[in-house]
mmCIF entry with sequence, helices, sheets and N, C-alpha, C, O atoms, coordinates in Angstrom:
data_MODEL
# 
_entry.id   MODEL 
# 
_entity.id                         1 
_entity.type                       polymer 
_entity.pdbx_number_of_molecules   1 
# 
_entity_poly.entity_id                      1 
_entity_poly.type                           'polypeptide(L)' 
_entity_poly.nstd_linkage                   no 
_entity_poly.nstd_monomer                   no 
_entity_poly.pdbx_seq_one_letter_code       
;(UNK)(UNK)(UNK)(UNK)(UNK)(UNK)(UNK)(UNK)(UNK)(UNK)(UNK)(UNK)(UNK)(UNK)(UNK)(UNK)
(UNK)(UNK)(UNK)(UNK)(UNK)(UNK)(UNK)(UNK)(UNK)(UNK)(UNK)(UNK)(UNK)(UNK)(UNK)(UNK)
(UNK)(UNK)(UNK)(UNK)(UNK)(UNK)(UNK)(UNK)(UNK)
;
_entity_poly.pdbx_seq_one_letter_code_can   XXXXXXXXXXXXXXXXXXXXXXXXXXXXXXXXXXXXXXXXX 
_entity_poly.pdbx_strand_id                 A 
# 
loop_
_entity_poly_seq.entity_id 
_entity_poly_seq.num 
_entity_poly_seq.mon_id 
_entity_poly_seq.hetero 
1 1  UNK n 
1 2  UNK n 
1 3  UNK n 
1 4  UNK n 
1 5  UNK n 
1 6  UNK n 
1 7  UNK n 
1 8  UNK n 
1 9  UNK n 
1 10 UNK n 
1 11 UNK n 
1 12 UNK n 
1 13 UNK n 
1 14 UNK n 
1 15 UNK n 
1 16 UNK n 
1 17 UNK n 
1 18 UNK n 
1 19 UNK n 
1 20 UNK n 
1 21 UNK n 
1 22 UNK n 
1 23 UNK n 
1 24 UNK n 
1 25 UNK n 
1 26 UNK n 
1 27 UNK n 
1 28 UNK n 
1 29 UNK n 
1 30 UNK n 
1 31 UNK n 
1 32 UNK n 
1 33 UNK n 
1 34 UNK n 
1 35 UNK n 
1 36 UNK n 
1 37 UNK n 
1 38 UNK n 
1 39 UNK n 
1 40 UNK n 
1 41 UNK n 
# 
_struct_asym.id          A 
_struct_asym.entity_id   1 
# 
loop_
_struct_conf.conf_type_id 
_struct_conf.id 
_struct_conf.pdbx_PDB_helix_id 
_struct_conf.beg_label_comp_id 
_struct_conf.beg_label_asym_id 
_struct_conf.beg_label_seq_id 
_struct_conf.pdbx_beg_PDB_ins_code 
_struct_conf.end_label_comp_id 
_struct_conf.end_label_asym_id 
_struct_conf.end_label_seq_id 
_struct_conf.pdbx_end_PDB_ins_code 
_struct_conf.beg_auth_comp_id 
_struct_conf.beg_auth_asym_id 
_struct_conf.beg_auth_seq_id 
_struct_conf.end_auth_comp_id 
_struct_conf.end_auth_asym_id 
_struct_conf.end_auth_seq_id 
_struct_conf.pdbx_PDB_helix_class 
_struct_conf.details 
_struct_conf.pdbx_PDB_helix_length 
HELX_P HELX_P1 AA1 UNK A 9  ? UNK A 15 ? UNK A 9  UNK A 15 1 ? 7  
HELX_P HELX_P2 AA2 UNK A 19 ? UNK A 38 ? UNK A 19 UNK A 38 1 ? 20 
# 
_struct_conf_type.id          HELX_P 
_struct_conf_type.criteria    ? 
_struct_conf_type.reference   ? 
# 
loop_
_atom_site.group_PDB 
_atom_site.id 
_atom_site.type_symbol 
_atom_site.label_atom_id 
_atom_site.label_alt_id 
_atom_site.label_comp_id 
_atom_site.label_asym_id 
_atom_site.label_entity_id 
_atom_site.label_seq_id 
_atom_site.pdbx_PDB_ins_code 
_atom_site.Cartn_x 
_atom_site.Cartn_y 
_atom_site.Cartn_z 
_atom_site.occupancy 
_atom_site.B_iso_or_equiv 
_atom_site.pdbx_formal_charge 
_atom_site.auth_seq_id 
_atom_site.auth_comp_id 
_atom_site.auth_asym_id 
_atom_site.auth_atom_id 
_atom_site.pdbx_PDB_model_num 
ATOM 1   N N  . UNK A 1 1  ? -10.060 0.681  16.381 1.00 0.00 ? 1  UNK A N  1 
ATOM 2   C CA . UNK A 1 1  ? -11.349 0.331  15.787 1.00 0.00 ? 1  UNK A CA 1 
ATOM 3   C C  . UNK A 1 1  ? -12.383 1.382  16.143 1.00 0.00 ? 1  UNK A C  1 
ATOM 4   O O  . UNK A 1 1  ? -12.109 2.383  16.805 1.00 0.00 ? 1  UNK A O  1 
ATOM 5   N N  . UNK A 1 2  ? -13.548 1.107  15.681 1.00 0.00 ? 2  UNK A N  1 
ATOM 6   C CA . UNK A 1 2  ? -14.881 2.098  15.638 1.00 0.00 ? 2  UNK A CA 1 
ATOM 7   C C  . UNK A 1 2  ? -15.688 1.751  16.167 1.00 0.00 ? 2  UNK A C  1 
ATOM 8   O O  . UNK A 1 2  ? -15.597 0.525  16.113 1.00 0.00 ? 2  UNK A O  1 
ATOM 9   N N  . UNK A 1 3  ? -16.751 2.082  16.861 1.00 0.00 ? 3  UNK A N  1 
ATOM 10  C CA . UNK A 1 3  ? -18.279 1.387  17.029 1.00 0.00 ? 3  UNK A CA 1 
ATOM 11  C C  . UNK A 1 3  ? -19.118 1.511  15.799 1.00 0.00 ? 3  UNK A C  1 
ATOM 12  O O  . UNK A 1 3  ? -19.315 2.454  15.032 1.00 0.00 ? 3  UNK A O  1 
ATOM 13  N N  . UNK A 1 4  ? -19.575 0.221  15.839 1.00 0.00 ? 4  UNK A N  1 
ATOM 14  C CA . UNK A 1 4  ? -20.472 0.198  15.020 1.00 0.00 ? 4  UNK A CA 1 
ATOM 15  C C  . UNK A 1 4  ? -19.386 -0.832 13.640 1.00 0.00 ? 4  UNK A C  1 
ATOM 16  O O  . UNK A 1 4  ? -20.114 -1.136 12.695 1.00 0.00 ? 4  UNK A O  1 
ATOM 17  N N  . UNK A 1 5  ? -18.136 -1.253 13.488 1.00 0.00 ? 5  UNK A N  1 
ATOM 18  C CA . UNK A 1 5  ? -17.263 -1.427 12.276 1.00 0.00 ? 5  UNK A CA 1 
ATOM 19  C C  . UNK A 1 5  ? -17.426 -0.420 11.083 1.00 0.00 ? 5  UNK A C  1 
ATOM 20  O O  . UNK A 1 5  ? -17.915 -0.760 10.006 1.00 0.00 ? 5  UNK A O  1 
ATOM 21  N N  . UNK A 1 6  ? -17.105 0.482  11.280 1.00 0.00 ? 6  UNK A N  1 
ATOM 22  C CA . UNK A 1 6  ? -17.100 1.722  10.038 1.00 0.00 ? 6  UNK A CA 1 
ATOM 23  C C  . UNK A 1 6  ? -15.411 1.676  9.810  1.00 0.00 ? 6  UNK A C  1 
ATOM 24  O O  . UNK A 1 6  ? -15.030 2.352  8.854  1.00 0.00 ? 6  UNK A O  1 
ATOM 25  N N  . UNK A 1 7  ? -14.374 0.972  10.562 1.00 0.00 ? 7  UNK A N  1 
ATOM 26  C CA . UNK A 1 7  ? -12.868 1.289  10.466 1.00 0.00 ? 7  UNK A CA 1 
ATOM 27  C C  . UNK A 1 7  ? -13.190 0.273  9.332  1.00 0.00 ? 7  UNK A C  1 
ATOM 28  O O  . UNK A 1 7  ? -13.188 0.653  8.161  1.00 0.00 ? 7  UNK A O  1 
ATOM 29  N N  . UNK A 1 8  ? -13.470 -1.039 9.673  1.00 0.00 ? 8  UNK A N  1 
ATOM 30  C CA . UNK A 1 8  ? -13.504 -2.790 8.666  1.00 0.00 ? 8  UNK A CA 1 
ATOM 31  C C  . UNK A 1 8  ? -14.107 -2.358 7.747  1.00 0.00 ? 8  UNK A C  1 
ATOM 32  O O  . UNK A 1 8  ? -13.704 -2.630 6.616  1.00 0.00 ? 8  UNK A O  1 
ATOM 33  N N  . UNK A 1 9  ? -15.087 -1.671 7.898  1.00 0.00 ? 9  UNK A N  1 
ATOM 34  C CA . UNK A 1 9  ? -16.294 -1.804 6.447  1.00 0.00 ? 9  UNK A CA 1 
ATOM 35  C C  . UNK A 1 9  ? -15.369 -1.003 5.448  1.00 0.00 ? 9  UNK A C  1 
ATOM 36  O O  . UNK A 1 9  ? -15.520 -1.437 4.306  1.00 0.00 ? 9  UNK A O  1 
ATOM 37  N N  . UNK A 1 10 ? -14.340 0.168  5.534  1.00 0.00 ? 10 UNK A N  1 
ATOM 38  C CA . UNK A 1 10 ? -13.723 0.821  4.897  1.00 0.00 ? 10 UNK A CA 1 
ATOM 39  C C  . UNK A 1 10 ? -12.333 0.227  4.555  1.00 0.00 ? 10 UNK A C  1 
ATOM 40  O O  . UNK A 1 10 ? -11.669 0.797  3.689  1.00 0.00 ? 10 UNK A O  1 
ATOM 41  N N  . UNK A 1 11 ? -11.769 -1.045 5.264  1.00 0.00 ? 11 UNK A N  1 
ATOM 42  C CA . UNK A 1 11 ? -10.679 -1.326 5.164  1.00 0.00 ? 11 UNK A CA 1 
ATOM 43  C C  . UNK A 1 11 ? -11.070 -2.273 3.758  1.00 0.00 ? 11 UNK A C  1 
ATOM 44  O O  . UNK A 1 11 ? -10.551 -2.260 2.642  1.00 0.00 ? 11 UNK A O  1 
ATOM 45  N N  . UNK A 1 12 ? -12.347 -3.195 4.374  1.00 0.00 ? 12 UNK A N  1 
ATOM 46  C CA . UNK A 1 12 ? -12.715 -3.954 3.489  1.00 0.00 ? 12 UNK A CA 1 
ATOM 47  C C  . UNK A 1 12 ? -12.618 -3.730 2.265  1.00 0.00 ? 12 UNK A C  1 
ATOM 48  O O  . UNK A 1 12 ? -12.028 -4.337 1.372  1.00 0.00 ? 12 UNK A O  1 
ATOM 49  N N  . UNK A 1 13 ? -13.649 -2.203 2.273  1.00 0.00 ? 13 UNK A N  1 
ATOM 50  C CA . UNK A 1 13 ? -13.931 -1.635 0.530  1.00 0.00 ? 13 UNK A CA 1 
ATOM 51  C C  . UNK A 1 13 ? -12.221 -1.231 -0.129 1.00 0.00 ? 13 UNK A C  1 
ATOM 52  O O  . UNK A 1 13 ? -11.925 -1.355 -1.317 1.00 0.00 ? 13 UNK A O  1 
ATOM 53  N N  . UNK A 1 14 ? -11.544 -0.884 0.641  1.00 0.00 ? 14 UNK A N  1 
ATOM 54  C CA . UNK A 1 14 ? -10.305 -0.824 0.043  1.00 0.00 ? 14 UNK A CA 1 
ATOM 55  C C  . UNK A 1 14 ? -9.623  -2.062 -0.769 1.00 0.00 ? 14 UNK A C  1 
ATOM 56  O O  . UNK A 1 14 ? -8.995  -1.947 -1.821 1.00 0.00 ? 14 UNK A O  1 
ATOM 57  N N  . UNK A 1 15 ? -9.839  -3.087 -0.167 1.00 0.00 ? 15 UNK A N  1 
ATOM 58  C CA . UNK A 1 15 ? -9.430  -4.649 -0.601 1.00 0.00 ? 15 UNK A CA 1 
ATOM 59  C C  . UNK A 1 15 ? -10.011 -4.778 -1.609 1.00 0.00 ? 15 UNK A C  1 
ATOM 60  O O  . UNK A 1 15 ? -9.538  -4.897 -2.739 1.00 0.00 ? 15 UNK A O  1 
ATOM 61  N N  . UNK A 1 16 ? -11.265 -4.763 -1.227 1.00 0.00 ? 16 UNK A N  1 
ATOM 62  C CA . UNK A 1 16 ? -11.925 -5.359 -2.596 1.00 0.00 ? 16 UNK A CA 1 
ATOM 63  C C  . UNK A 1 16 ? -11.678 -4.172 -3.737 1.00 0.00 ? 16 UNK A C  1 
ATOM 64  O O  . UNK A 1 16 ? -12.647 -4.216 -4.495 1.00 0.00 ? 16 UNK A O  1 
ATOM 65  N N  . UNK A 1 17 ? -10.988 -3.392 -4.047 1.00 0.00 ? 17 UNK A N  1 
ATOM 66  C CA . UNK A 1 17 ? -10.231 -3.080 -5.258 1.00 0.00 ? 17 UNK A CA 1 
ATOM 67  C C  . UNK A 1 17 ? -9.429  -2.486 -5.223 1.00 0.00 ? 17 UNK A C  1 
ATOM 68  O O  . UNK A 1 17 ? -9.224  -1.309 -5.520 1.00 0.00 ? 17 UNK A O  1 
ATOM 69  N N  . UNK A 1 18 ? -8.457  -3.797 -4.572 1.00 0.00 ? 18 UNK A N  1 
ATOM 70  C CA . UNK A 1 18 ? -7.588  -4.283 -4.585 1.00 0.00 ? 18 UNK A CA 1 
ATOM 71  C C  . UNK A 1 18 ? -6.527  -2.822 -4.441 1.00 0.00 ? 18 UNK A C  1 
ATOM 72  O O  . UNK A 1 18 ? -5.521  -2.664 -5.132 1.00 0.00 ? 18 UNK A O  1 
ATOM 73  N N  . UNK A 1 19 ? -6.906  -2.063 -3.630 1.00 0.00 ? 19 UNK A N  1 
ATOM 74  C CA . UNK A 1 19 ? -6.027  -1.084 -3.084 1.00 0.00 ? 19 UNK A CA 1 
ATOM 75  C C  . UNK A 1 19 ? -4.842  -1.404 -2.881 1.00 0.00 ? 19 UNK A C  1 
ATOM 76  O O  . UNK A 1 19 ? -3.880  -1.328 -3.645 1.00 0.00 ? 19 UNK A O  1 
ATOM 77  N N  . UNK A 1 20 ? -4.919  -1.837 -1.635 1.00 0.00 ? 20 UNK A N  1 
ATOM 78  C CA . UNK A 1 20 ? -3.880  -2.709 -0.664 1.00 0.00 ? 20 UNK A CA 1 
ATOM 79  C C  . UNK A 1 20 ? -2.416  -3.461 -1.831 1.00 0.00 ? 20 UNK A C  1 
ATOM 80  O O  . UNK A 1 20 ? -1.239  -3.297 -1.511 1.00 0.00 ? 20 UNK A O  1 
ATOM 81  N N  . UNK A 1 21 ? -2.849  -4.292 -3.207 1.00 0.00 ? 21 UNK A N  1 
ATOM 82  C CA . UNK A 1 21 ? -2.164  -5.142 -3.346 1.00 0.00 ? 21 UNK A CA 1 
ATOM 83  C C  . UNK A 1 21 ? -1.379  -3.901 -4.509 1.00 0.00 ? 21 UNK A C  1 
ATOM 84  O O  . UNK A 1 21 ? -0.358  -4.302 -5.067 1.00 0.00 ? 21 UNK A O  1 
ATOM 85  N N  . UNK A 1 22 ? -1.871  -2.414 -4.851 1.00 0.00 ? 22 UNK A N  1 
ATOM 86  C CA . UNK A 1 22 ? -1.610  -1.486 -5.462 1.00 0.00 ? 22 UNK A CA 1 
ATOM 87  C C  . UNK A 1 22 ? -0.776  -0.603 -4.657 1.00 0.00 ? 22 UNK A C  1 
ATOM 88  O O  . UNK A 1 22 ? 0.200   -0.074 -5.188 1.00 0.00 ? 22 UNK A O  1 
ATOM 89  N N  . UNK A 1 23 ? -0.980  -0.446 -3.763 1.00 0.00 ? 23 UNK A N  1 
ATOM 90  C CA . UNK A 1 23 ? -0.124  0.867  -2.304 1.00 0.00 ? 23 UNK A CA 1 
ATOM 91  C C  . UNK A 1 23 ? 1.219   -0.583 -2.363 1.00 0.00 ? 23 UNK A C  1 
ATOM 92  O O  . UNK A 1 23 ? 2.239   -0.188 -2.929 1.00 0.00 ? 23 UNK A O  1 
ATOM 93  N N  . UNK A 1 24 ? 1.299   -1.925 -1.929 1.00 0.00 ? 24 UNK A N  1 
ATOM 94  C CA . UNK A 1 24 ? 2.205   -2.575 -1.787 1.00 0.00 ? 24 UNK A CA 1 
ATOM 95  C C  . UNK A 1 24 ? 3.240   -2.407 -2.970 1.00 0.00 ? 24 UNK A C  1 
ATOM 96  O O  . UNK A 1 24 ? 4.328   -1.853 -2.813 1.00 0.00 ? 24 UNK A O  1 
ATOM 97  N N  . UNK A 1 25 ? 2.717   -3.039 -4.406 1.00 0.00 ? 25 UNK A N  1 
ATOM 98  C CA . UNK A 1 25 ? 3.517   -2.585 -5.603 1.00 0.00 ? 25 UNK A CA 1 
ATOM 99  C C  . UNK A 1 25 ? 4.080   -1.655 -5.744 1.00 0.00 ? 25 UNK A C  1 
ATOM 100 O O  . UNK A 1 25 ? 5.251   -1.782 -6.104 1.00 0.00 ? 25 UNK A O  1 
ATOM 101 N N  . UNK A 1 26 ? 3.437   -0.031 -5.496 1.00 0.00 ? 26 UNK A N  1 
ATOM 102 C CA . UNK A 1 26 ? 4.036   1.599  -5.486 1.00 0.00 ? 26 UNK A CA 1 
ATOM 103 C C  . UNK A 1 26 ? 5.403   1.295  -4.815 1.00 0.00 ? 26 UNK A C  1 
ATOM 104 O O  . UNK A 1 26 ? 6.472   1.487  -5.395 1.00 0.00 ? 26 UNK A O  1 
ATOM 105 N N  . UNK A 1 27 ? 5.262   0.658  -3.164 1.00 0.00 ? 27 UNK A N  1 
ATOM 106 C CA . UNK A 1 27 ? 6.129   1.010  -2.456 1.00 0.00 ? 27 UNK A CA 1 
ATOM 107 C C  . UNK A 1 27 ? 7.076   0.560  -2.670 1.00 0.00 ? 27 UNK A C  1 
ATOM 108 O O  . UNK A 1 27 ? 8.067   1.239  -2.402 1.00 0.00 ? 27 UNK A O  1 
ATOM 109 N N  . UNK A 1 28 ? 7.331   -1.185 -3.421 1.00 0.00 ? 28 UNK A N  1 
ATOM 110 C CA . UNK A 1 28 ? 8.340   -1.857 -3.598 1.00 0.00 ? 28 UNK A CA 1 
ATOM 111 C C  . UNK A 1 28 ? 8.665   -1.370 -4.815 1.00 0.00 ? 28 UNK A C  1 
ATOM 112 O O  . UNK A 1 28 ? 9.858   -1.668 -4.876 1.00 0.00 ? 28 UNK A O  1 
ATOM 113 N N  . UNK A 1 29 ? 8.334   -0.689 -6.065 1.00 0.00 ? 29 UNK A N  1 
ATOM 114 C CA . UNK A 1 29 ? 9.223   -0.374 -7.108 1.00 0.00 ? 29 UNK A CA 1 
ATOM 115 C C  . UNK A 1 29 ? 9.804   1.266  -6.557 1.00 0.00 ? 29 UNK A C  1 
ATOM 116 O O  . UNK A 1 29 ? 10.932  1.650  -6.866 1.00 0.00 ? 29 UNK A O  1 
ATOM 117 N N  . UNK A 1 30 ? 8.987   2.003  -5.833 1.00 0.00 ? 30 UNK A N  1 
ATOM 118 C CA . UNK A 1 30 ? 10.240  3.260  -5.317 1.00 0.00 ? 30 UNK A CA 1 
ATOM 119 C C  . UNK A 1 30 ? 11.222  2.744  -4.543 1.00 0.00 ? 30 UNK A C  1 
ATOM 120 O O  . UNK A 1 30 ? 12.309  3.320  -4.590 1.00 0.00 ? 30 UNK A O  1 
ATOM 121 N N  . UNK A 1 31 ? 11.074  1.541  -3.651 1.00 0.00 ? 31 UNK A N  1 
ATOM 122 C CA . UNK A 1 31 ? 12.173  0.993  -2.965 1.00 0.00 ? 31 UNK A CA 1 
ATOM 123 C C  . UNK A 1 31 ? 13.365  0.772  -4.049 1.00 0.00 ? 31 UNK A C  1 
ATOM 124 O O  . UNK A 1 31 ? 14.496  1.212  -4.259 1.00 0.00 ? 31 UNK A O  1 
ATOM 125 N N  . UNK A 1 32 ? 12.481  -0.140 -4.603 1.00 0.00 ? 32 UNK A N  1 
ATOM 126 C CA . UNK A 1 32 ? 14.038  -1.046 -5.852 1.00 0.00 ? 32 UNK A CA 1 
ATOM 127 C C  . UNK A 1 32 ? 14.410  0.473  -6.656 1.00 0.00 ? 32 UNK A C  1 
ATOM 128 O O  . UNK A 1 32 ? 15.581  0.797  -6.457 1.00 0.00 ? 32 UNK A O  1 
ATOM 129 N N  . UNK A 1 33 ? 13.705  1.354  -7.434 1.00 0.00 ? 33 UNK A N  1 
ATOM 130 C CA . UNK A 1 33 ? 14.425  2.410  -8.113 1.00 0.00 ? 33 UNK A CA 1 
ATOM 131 C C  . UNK A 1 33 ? 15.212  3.476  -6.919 1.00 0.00 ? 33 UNK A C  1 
ATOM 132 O O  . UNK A 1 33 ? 15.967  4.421  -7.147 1.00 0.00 ? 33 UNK A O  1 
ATOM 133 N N  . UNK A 1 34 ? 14.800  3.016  -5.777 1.00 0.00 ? 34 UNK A N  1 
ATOM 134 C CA . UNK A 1 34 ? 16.008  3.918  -4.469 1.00 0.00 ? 34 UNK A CA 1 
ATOM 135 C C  . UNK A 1 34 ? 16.987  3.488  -4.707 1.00 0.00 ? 34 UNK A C  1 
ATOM 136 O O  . UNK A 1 34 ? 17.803  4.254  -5.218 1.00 0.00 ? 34 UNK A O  1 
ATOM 137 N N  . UNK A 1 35 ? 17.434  1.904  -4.430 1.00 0.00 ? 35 UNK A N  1 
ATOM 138 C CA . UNK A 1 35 ? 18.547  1.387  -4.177 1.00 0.00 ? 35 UNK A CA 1 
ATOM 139 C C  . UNK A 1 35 ? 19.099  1.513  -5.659 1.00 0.00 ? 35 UNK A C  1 
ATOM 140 O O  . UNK A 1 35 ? 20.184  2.062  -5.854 1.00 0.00 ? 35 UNK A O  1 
ATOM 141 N N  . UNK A 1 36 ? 18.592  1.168  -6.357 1.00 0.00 ? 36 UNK A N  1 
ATOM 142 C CA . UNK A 1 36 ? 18.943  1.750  -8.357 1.00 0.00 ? 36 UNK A CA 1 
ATOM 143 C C  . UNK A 1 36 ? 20.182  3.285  -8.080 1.00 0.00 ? 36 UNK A C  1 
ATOM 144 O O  . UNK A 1 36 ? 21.393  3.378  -8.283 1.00 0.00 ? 36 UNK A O  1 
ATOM 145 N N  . UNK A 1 37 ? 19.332  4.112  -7.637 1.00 0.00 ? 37 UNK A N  1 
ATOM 146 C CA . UNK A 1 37 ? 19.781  5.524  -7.263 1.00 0.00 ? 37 UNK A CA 1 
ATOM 147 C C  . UNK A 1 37 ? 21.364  5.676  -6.435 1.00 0.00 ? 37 UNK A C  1 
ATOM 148 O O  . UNK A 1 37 ? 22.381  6.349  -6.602 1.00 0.00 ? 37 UNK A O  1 
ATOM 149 N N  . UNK A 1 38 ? 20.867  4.577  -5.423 1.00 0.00 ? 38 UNK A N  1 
ATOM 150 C CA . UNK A 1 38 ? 22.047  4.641  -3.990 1.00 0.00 ? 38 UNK A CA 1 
ATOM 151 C C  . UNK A 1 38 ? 23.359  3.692  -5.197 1.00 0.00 ? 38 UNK A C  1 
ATOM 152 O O  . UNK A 1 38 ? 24.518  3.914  -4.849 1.00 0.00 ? 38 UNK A O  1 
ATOM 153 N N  . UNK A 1 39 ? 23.257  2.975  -6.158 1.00 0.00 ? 39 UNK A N  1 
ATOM 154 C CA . UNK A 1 39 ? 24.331  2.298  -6.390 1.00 0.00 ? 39 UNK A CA 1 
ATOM 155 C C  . UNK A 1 39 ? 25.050  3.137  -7.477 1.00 0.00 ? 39 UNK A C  1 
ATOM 156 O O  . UNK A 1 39 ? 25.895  2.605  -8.198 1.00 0.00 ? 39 UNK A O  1 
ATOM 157 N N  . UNK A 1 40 ? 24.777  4.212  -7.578 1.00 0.00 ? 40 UNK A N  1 
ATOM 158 C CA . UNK A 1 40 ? 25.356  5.415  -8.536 1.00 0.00 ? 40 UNK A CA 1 
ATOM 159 C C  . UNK A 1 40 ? 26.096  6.370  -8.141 1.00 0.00 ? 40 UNK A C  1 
ATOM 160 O O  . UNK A 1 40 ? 26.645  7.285  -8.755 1.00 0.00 ? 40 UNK A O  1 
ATOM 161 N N  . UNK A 1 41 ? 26.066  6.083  -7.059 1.00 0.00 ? 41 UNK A N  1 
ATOM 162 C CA . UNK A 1 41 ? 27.006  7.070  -6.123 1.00 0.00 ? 41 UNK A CA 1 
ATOM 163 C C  . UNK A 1 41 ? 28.777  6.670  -6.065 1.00 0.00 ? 41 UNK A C  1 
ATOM 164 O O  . UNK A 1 41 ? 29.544  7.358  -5.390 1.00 0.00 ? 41 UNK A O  1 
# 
């Protein structure tokens, strides 16, 4: 953390559009098109 909350105030602004629920989605469809990849072998 920070003094003063400058870490929260930035985590916050990330949430509220809706970053967070966008970085999660990215990661789980390169996951699923990995394993897509690994079953071609």
């Amino acid at each position: 953390t920070s003094p003063g909350g400058t870490t929260i105030a930035g985590l916050k602004a990330l949430e509220e559009g809706k970053l967070t629920a966008t970085l999660m989605a990215a990661v789980e469809a390169a996951t699923l098109r990995a394993k897509e990849l690994g079953k071609k072998k």
